[in-house]
Structures are given as structure tokens and as C-alpha cells.
Backbone bond lengths (Angstrom), bond angles and torsions (degrees), N, CA, C in turn:
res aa  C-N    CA-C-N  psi(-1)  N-CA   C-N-CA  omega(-1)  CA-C   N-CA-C  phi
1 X - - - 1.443 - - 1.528 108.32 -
2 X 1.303 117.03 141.57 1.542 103.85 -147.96 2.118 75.34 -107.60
3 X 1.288 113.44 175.96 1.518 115.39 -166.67 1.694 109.44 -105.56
4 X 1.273 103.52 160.21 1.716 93.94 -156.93 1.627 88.03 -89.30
5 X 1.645 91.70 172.78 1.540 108.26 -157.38 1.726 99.46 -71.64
6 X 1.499 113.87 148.62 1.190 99.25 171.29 1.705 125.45 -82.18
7 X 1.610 98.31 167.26 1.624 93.77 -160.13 1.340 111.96 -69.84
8 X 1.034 129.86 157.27 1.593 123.27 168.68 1.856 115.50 -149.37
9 X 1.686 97.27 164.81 1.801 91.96 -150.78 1.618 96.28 -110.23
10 X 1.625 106.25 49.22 1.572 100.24 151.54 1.411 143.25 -45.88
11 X 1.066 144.58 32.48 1.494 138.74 -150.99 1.933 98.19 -23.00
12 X 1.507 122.37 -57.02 1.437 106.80 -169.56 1.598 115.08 -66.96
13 X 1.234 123.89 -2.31 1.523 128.19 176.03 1.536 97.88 75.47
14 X 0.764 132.16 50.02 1.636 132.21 170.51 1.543 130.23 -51.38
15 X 1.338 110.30 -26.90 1.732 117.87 176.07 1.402 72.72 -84.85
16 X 1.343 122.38 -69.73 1.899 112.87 -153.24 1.586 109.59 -40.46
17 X 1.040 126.72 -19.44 1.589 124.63 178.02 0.826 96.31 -85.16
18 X 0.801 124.39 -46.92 1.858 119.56 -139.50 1.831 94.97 -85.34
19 X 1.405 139.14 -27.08 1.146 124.55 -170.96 1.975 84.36 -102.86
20 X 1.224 130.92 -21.69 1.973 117.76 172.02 1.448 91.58 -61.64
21 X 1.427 144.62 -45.37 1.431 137.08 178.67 1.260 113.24 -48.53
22 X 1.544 114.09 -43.95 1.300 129.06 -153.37 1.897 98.69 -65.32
23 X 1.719 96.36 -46.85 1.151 111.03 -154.96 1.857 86.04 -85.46
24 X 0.485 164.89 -66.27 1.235 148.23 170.65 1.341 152.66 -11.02
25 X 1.905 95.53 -31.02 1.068 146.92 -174.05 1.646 80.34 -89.00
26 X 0.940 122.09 -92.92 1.720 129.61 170.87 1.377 120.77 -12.71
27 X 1.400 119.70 -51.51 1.132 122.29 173.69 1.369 121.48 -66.41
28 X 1.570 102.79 -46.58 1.964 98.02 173.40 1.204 104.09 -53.87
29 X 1.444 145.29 -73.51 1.009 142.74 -176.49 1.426 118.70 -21.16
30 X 1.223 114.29 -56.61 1.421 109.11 175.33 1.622 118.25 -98.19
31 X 1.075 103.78 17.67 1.469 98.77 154.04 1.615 99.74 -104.70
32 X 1.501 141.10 -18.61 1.443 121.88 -140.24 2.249 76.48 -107.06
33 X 1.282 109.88 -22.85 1.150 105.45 168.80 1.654 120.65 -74.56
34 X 1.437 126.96 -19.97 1.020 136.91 -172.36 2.186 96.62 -75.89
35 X 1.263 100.85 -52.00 1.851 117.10 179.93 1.181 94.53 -59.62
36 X 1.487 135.10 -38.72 1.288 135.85 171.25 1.890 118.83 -17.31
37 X 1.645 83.22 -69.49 1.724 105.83 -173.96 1.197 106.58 -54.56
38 X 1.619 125.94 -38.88 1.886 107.44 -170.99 2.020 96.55 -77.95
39 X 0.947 132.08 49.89 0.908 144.53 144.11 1.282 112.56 -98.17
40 X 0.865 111.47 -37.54 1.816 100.75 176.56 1.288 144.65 -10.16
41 X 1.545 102.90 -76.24 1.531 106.11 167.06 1.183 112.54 -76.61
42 X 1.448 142.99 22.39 1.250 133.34 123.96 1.097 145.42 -89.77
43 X 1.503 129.44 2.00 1.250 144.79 -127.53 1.094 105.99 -153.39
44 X 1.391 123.67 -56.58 1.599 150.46 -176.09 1.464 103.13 78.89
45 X 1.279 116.54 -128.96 1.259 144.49 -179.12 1.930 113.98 -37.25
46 X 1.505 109.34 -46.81 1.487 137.10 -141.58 2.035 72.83 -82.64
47 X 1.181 116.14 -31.92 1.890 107.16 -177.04 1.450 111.48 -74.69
48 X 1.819 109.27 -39.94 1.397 107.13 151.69 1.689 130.58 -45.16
49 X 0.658 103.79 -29.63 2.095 94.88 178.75 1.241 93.34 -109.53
50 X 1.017 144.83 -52.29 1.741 123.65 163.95 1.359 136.58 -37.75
51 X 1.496 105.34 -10.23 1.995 122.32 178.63 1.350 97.65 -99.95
52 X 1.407 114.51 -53.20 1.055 111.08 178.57 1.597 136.22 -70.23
53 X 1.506 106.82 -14.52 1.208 113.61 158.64 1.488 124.91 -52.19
54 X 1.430 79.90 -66.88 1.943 103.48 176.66 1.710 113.90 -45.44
55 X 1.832 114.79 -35.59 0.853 109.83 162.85 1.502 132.17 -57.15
56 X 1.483 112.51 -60.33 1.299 113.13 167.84 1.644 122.70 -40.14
57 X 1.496 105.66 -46.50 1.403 99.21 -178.47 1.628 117.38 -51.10
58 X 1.753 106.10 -61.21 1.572 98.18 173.57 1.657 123.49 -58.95
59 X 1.242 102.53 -23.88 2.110 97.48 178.53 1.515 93.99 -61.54
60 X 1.135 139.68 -52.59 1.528 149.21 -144.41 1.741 97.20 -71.10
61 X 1.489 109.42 -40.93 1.524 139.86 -147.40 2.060 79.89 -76.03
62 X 1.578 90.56 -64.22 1.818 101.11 -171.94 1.381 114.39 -45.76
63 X 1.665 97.89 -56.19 1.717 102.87 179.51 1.134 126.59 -43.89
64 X 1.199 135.54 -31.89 1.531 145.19 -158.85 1.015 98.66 -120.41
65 X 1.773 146.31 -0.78 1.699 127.81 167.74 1.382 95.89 -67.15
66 X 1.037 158.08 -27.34 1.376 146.16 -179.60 1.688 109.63 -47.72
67 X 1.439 93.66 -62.67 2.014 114.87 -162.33 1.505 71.72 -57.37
68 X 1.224 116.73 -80.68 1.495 125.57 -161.41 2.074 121.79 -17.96
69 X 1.191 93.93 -53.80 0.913 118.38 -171.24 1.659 103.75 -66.25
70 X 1.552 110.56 -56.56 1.630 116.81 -165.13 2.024 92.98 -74.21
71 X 1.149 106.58 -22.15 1.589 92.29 -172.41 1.234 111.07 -74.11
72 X 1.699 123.63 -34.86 1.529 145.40 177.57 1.682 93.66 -52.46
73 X 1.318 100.27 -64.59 1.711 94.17 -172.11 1.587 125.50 -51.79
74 X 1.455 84.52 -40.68 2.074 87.29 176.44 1.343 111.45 -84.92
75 X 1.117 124.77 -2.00 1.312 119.17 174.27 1.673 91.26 -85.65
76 X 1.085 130.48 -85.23 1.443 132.69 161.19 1.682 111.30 18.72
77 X 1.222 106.41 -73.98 1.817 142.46 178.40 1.775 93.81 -45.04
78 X 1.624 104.12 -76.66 1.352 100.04 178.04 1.359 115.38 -64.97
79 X 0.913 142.71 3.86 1.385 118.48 -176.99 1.870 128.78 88.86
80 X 1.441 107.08 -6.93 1.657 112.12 -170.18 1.972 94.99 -153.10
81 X 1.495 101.67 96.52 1.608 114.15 157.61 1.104 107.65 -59.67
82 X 1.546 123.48 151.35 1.320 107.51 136.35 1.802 117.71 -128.28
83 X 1.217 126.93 169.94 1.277 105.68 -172.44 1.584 97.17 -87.09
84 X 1.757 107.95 169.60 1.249 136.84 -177.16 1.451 99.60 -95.00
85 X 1.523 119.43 77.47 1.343 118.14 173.05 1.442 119.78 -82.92
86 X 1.456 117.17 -17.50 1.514 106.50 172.41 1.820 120.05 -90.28
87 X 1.760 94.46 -18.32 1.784 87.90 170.54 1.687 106.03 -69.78
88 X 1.125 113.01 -33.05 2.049 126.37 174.49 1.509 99.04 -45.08
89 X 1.483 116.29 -69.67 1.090 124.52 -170.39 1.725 113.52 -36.11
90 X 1.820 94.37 -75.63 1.246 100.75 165.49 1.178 152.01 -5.68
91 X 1.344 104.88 -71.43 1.196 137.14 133.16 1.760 139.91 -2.08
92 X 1.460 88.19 -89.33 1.766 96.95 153.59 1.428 122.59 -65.80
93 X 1.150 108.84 -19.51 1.926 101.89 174.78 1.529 104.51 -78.99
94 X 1.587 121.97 -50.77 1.245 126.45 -172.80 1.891 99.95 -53.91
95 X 1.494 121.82 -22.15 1.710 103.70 -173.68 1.064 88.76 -108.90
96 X 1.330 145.28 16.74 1.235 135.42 147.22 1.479 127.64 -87.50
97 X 1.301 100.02 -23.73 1.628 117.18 157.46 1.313 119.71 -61.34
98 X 1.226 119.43 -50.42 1.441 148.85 -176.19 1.974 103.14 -60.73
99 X 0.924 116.68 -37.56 1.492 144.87 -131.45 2.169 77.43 -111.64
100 X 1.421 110.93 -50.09 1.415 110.28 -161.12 1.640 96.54 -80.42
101 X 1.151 112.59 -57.36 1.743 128.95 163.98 1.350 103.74 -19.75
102 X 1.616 119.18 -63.53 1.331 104.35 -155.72 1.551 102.62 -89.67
103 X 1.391 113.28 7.43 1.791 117.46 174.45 1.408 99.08 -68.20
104 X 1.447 102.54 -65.47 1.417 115.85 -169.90 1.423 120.03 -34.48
105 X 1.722 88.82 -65.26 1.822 103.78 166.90 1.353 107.11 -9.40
106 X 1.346 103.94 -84.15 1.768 137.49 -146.06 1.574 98.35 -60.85
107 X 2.070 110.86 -31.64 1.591 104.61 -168.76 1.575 106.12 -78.53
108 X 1.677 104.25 -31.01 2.009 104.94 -152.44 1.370 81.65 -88.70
């Protein structure tokens, strides 16, 4: 059992945003993968790896609000955040992936 995040004296709640963003972020994904599927009978296959993309992205998104969250807090605690530029990164490449997929879709 991994140990809960330590406490910290944000008054604006700053981890607490930052993982409701997170999760939000999560949710489009798997809703914009869910709109995916009524593509289907037009699309065939090309809606399959586009759901499942979107899936992976939000499972990946879920897994890591934990780390996310406990690192925000101890950074908080200590005194020095830093931002999460490679989950960002990530991120924007995966809807740019997403983004090329559904070109393709629409061309073949």
C-alpha cells in the first residue's frame, strides 16, 4: 500500500485542481473515444484504433493521478513545484496522433 500524500498548507488547493483538470482531461478522452464508435459503419476498423487509442490515453491519464497528485503535494510541503512537462507533452502528441487517425479515417 503505497502512503498517502503528504499534507500541505495551500489555501488555493493547487494539487486539488490540478488532478479535477487532470480528470477531465480523462474524461474527454473517453468520451471523444466513445463518439469514436458511431463511426463505425462508416469507417470500419480505422474507429477501432481510434477508441482504443483514446482509451489508452485516459487509462494512462487514471494511472498516474495518484503519483501526480502526491508529487504536487510534496512539492507544495517543500516549497518548489515543478510542472509535469512530459505528462503535457504526452498528451499533446497522443491528440495529435488521434487528430492524424481520424484524417486518415475520413481519406481511405
Amino acid at each position: 500500500m503505497t502512503p498517502a500524500a503528504p499534507m500541505h498548507a495551500d489555501p488555493g488547493l493547487q494539487p486539488e485542481r490540478t488532478v479535477l483538470s487532470w480528470g477531465r482531461t480523462m474524461l474527454l478522452f473517453a468520451l471523444v473515444g466513445a463518439v469514436f464508435l458511431r463511426w463505425m459503419p462508416y469507417f470500419g476498423l480505422w474507429t477501432l484504433a481510434l477508441t482504443l487509442s483514446c482509451a489508452v490515453v485516459a487509462g494512462c491519464i487514471y494511472l498516474t493521478q495518484k503519483v501526480r497528485y502526491s508529487r504536487q503535494s510534496r512539492g507544495i510541503a517543500e516549497g518548489r513545484v515543478e510542472a509535469d512537462v512530459p505528462a503535457v507533452l504526452a498528451t499533446t502528441f497522443a491528440t495529435f496522433c488521434l487528430g492524424v487517425l481520424g484524417i486518415l479515417a475520413v481519406l481511405s
